[in-house]
ROMI-614658 format. One record per residue (C-alpha): residue in one letter; x, z, y. Coordinates in steps of 0.02 Angstrom, whole numbers. Example, Ala and Ser with C-alpha at 12.3 -4.5 7.8 and 13.67 -1.06 7.14 Angstrom:
@res A	px 615	pz 390	py -225
@res S	px 684	pz 357	py -53
end
This chain:
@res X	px -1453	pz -687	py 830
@res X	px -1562	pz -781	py 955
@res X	px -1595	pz -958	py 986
@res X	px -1450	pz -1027	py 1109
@res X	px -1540	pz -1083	py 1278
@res X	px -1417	pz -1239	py 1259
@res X	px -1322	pz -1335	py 1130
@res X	px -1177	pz -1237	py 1198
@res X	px -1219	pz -1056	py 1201
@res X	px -1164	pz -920	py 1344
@res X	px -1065	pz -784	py 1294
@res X	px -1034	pz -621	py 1424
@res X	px -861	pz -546	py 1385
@res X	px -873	pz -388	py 1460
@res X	px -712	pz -264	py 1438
@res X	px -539	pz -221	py 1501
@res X	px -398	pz -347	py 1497
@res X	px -208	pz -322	py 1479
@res X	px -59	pz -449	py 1529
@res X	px 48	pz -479	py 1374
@res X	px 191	pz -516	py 1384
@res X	px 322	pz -569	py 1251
@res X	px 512	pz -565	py 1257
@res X	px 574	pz -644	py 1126
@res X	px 809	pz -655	py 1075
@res X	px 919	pz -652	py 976
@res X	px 1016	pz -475	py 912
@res X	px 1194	pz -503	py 859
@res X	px 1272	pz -327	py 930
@res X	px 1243	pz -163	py 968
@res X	px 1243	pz -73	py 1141
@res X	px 1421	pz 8	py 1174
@res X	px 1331	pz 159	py 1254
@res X	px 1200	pz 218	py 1105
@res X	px 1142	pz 142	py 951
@res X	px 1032	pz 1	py 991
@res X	px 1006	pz -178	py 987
@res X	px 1043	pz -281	py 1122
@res X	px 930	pz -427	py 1131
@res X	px 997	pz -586	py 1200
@res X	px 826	pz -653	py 1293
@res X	px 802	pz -851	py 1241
@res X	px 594	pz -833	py 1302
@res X	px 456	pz -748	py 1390
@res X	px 283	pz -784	py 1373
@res X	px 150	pz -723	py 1452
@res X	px -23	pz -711	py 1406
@res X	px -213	pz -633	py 1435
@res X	px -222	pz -489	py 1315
@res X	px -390	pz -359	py 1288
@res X	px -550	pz -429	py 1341
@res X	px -427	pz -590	py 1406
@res X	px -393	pz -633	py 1219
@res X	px -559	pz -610	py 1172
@res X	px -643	pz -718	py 1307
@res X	px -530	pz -862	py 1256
@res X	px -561	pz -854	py 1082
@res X	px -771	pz -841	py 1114
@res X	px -718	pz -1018	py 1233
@res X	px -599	pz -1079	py 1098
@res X	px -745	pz -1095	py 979
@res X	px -867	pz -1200	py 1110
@res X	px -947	pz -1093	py 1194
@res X	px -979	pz -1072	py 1383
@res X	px -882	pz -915	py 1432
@res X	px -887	pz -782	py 1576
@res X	px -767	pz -634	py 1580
@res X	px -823	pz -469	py 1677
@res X	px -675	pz -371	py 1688
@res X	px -565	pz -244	py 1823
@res X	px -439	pz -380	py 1899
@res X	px -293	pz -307	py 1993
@res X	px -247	pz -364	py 2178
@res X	px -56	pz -378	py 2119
@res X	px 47	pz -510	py 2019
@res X	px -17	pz -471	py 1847
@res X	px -196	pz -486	py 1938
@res X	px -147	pz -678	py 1998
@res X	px -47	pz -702	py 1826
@res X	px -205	pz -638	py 1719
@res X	px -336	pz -741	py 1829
@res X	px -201	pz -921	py 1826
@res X	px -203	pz -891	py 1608
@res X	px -394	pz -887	py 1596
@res X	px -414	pz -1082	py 1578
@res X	px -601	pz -1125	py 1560
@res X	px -657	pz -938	py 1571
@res X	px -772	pz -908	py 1711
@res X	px -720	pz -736	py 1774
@res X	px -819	pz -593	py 1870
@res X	px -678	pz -490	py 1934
@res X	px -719	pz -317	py 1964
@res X	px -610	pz -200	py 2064
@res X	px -457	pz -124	py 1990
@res X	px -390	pz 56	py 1993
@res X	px -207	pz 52	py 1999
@res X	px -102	pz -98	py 1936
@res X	px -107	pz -204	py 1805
@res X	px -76	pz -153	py 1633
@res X	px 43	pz -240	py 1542
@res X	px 96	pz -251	py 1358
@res X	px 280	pz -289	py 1343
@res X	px 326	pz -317	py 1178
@res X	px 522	pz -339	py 1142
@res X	px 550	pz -466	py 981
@res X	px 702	pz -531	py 876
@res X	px 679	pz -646	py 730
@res X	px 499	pz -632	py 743
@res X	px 501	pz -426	py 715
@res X	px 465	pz -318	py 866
@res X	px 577	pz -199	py 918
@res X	px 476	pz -109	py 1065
@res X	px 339	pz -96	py 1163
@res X	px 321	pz -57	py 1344
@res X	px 156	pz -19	py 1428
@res X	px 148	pz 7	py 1602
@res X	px 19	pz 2	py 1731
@res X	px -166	pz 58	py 1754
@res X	px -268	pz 170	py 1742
@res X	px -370	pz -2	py 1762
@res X	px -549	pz 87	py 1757
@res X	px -662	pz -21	py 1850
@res X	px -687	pz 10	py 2050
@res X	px -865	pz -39	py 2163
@res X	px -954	pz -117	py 2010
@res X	px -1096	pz -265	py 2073
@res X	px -1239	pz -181	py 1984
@res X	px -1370	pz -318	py 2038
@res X	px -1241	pz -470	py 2026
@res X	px -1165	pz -396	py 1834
@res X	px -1380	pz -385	py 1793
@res X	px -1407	pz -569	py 1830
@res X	px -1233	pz -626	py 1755
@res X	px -1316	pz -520	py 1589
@res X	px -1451	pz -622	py 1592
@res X	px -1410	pz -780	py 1584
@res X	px -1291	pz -732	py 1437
@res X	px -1369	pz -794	py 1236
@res X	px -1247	pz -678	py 1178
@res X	px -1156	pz -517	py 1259
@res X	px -983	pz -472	py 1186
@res X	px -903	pz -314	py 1218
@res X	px -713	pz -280	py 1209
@res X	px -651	pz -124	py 1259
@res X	px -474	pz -82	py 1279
@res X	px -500	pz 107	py 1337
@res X	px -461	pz 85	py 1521
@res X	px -626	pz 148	py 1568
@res X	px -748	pz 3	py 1585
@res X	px -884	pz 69	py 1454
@res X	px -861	pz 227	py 1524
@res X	px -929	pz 156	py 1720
@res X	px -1083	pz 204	py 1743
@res X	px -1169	pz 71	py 1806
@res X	px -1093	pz -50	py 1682
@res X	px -1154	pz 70	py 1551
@res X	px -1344	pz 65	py 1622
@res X	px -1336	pz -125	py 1628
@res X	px -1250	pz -157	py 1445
@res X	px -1406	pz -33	py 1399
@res X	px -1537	pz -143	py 1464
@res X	px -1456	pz -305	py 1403
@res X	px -1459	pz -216	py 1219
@res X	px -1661	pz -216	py 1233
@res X	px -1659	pz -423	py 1245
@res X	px -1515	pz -483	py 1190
@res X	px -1385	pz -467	py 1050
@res X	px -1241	pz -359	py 1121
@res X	px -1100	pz -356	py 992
@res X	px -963	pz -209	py 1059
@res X	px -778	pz -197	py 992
@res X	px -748	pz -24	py 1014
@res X	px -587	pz 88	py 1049
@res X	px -563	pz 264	py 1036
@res X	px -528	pz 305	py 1220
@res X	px -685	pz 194	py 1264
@res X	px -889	pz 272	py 1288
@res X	px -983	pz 235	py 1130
@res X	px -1076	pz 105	py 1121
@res X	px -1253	pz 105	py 1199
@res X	px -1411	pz 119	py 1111
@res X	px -1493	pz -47	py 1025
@res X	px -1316	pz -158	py 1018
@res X	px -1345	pz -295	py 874
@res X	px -1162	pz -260	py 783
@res X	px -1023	pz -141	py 812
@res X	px -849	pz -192	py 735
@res X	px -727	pz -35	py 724
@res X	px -582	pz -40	py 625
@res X	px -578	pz 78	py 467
@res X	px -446	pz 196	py 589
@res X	px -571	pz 172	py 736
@res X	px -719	pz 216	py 610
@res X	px -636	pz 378	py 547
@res X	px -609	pz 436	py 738
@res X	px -775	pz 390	py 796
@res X	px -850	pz 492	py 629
@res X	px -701	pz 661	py 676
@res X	px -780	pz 669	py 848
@res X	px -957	pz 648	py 794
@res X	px -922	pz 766	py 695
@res X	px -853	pz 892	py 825
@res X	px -968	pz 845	py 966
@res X	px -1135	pz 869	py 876
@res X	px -1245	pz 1021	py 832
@res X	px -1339	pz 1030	py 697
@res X	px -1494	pz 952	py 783
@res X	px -1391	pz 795	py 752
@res X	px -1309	pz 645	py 828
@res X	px -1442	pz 512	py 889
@res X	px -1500	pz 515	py 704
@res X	px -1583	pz 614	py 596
@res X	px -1408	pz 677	py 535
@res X	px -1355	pz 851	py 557
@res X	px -1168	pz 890	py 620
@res X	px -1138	pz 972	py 453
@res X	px -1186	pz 789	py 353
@res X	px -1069	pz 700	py 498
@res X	px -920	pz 803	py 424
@res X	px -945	pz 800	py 246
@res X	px -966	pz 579	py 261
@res X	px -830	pz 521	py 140
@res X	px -693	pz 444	py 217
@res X	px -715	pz 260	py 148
@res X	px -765	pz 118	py 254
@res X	px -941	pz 95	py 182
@res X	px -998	pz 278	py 214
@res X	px -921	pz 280	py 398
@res X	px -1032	pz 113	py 432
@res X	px -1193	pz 179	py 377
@res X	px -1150	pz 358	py 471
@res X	px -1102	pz 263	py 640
@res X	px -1249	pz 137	py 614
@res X	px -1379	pz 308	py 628
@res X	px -1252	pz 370	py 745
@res X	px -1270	pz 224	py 883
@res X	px -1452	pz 169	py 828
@res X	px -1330	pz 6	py 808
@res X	px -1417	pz -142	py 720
@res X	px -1275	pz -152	py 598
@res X	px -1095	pz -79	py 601
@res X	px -976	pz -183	py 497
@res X	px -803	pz -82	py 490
@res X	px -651	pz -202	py 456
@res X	px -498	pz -158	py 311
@res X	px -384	pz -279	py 352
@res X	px -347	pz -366	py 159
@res X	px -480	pz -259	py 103
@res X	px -608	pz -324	py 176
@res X	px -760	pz -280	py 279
@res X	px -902	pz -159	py 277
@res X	px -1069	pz -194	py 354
@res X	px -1219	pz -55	py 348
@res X	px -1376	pz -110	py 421
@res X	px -1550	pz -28	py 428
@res X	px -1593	pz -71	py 246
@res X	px -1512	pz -53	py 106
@res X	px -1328	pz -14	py 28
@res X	px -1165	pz -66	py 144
@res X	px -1109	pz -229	py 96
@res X	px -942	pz -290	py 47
@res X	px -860	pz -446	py 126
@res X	px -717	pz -490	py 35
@res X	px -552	pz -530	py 169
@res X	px -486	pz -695	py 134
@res X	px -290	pz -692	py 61
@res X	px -171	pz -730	py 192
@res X	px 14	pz -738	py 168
@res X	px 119	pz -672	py 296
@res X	px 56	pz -686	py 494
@res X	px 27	pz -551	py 634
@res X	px -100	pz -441	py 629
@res X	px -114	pz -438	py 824
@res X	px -286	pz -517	py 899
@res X	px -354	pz -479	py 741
@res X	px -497	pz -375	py 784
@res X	px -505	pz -491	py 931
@res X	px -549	pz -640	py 818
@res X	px -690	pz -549	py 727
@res X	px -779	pz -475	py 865
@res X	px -765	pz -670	py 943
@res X	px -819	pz -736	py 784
@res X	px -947	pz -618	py 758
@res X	px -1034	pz -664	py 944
@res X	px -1049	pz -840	py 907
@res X	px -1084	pz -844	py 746
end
């Protein structure tokens, strides 16, 4: 992307986080009072989750990282800020409390998830202080977890400036603004892709979508992964959109030429969870 200004490079997370937490016992009887499960509780862990994950993952590689991200005054706030480790954080003010991710697990299978918490959309955003942070940054990673963050206007107007001199990869989510102009990669999933491609499809006229594509091409795109890349690249005047399969692979469209093909590795077993996580992180410091 651009040449490190160190041997170990500086990598902006900016995005929303979540506190995971996991609840993990055994199930040996069911409730007396309806048909379910009761879970005997034998661990809890907690855990950054969102733009948390992905900032320890970018510093899990080498890299010198900063998280920008809402922080709650509350509990999960402390919890979230005591899990970062070697994360530098710029906490940003938090409307509501923190979200959590409670997921309920017995011999490694879930059996429910609990959210709570929120909205978490960012509150009295530093404009000048996020601008400087931005530009000390080799690299600018953006993971969005749809509790408003890329939708904040003034983080919007400084991700949009930081596009026009440095690589700015963005992990996007449905519920999240699209990414700004000029980004060097976007990384949907093939479900995110499809979304992003439906509401293209209903937003735009037929003078087009940033692009010189016409609502009526938007809707007729096929649905597979190659042909929403190439659609979103025009879409968000993106460098290159590579749209992840899971164990079929990835998709990546860039200015010139056909979509190409990277072939998933075969993996036995595992959770999926993090997984887009890992390849936007992977993707930054590549």
């Amino acid at each position: 992307m651009t040449t490190p200004t160190s041997a170990r490079p500086h990598v902006v997370v900016v995005g929303d986080m979540v506190l995971d937490r996991d609840v993990d016992g055994r199930t040996e009887r069911l409730c007396p009072d309806a048909p379910v499960p009761v879970v005997d509780v034998t661990s809890r862990r907690e855990s950054p989750g969102g733009a948390g994950l992905t900032a320890l993952l970018v510093a899990g590689s080498g890299a010198r990282t900063t998280l920008v991200a809402p922080v709650a005054d509350d509990d999960g706030g402390r919890a979230l800020r005591s899990l970062l480790g070697d994360v530098d954080l710029l906490a940003l003010g938090h409307e509501g409390p923190t979200r959590r991710k409670i997921r309920v697990r017995s011999s490694g299978q879930s059996l429910v998830r609990v959210d709570d918490g929120g909205p978490g959309a960012p509150v009295d955003v530093p404009e000048d202080r996020l601008r400087a942070l931005l530009a000390t940054a080799d690299v600018v990673l953006v993971s969005d977890y749809g509790a408003g963050t890329t939708h904040d206007a003034v983080v919007r107007r400084v991700l949009a400036e930081a596009a026009t001199e440095r690589p700015v990869v963005w992990d996007p989510h449905p519920r999240g603004g699209a990414p700004v102009a000029g980004v060097a990669l976007v990384t949907p999933n093939a479900a995110e892709a499809r979304r992003a491609v439906e509401d293209l499809a209903t937003a735009s006229t037929d003078r087009g979508v940033r692009g010189a594509r016409s609502a009526r091409e938007v809707r007729d795109v096929p649905a597979t992964e190659d042909a929403l890349a190439q659609v979103l690249r025009d879409a968000w005047d993106a460098t290159g959109v590579c749209v992840t399969a899971g164990a079929a692979g990835a998709f990546l469209a860039q200015a010139a030429g056909e979509p190409l093909f990277v072939p998933a590795p075969v993996v036995i077993g595992g959770d999926p969870c993090g997984a887009g996580d890992r390849f936007a992180a992977t993707a930054a410091v590549a």
